[in-house]
N, C-alpha and C positions, 0 to 999 in steps of 0.2 A: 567560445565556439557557437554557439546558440544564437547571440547575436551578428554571427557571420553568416550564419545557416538563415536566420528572419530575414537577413538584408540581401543574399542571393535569390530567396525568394520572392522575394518583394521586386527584383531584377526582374526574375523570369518572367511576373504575372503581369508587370506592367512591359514587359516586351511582346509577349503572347497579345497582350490588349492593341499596342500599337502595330505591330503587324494585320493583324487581323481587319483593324479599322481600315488601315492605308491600303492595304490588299482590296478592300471594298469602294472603297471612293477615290484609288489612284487617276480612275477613268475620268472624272469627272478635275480634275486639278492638272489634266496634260496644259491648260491651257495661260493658266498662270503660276505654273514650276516647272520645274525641271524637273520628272519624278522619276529619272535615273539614276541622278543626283542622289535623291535621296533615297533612292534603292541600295544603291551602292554604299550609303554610310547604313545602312538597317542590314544589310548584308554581313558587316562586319560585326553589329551588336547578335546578329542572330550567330553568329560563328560563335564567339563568347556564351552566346545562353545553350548551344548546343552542347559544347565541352562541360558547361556545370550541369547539364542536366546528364549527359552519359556518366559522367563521375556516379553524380548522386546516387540514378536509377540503376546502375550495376553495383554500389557500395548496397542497396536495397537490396538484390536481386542474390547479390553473395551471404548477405543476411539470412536470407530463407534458405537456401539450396543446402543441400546437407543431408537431407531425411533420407529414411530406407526406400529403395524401390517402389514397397508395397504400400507404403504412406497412401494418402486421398491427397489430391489437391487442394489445396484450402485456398480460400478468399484472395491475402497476403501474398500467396505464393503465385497464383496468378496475376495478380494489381502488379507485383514488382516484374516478373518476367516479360508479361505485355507493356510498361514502360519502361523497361530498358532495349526490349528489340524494336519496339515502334521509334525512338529516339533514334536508336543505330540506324537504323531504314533510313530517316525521313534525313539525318544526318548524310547516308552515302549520296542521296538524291542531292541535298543540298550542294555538296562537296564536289560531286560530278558536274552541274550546270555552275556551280560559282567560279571552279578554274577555266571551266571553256568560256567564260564571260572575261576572265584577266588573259587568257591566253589569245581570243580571238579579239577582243572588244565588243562594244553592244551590238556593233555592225550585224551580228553575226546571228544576232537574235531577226532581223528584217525575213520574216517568212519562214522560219524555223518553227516547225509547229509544236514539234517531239521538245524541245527545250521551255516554249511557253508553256504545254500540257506539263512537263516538271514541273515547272516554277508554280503553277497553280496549284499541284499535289501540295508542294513545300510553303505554298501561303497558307494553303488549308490545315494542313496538319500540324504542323509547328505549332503555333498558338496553341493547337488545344492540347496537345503532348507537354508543351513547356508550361501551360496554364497549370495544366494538372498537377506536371512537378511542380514547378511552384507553389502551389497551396499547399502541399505536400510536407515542403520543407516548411513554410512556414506554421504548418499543423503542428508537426514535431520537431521541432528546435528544441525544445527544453529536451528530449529525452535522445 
């Protein structure tokens, strides 16, 4: 299990990396790719690192939750709650703009502003939510 947990993680950070980079210099490679193309296969790795990463950060999140009302918030108990709803979030975002992308086609994006201001939340935050977990899991695999 441990070595399933290092190698999902190892998943997530170098997907966070690669989003992040492409998200930054897609502008500059419209002219020799097709960088729909290859949105649309990064779309489908980012669906896959989303589902590992809500697994994880709410298996975290069910971890802590339990103590009496009158508890203090600790560290742990914040770190797992803010990445499990920040994932869920950037996830509904994702999940809304990616089906109006399969259902319209990219056509649909030409002057759509509200759909690119998504997509820029969900290049921005993904990486660093999935970075996060990612090092996360691969921090504590052994335990």
């Amino acid at each position: 299990m441990a070595g399933l947990k290092k190698l999902a993680g190892a998943y997530l950070v170098l997907l966070a990396i690669t989003v992040a980079v492409f998200f930054i210099v897609n502008n500059f490679l419209t002219d020799t790719i097709d960088v729909m193309t290859v949105w649309l296969a990064l779309d489908m790795l980012m669906l896959i690192g989303l589902a590992i990463g809500l697994i994880y950060n709410y298996g975290r999140k069910k971890a802590v939750d339990g103590g009496a009302e009158s508890d203090s918030v600790t560290r742990g108990y914040f770190e797992a709650n803010a990445a499990f709803f920040v994932t869920a979030g950037i996830a509904i975002l994702f999940l809304h703009n990616w089906f109006a992308l399969l259902a319209n086609g990219s056509d649909y994006l030409d002057g759509n502003h509200q759909s690119w201001v998504i997509w820029a939340v969900v290049d921005t935050m993904l990486p660093i939510i999935l970075g996060i977990t990612g090092c996360h899991m691969w921090k504590n695999s052994e335990g």
